[in-house]
N, C-alpha and C positions, 0 to 999 in steps of 0.2 A: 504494500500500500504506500502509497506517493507520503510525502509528510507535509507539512504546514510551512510554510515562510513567509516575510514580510517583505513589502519595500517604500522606502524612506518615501513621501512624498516631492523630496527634491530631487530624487533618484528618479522617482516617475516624470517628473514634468523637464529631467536633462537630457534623457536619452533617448537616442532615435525609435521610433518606430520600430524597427527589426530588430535594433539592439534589444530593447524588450522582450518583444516576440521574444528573439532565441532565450534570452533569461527565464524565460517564464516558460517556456517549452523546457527546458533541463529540470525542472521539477515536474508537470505534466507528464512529459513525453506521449502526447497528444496533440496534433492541430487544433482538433475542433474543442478541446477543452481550454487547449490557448487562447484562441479567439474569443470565447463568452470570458476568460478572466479580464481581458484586455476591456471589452466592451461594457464590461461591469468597472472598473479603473476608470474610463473616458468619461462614468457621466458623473463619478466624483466632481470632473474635472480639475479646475485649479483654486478648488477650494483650500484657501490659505492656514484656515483654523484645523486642517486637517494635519496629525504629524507622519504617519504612514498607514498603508492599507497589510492589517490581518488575511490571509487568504491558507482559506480549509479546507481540505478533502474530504469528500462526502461519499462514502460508495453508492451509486446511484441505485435506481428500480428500475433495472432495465428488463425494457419489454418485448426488445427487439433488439438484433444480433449487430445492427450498425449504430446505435447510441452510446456515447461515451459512456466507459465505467464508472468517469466518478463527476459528479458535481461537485462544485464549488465554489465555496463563500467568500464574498469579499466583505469584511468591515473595516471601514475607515475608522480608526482611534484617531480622538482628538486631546 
């Protein structure tokens, strides 16, 4: 099972696009789990009062053979 990690909210809003992705993929090791962690990150946005984002692995309910195994939670700690 994948583990849990953070990242800094400065670290989110300095690095590129891809540079992300692949950071967040070496815990995933999933696309499509990358993506919804990313899109769940961007509608934080650049909120300032945020210090970084919690992000949790959830073994999912899957119902079918091509859904990602695990979800996962982003909270923003402020």
């Amino acid at each position: 099972m994948p583990s849990s990690f953070s990242i800094a909210r400065t670290r989110f809003s300095n690095l590129s696009d891809s540079t992300l992705r692949e950071e967040i993929g070496y815990y995933t090791g999933n696309d499509a789990e990358t993506s919804s962690i990313l899109r769940s990150l961007r509608r934080f946005g650049e909120d300032s009062s945020v210090s970084y984002f919690e992000i949790t692995p959830n073994p999912s309910r899957r119902t079918r053979h091509l859904t990602p195994e695990f979800t996962w939670s982003v909270r923003a700690v402020r």
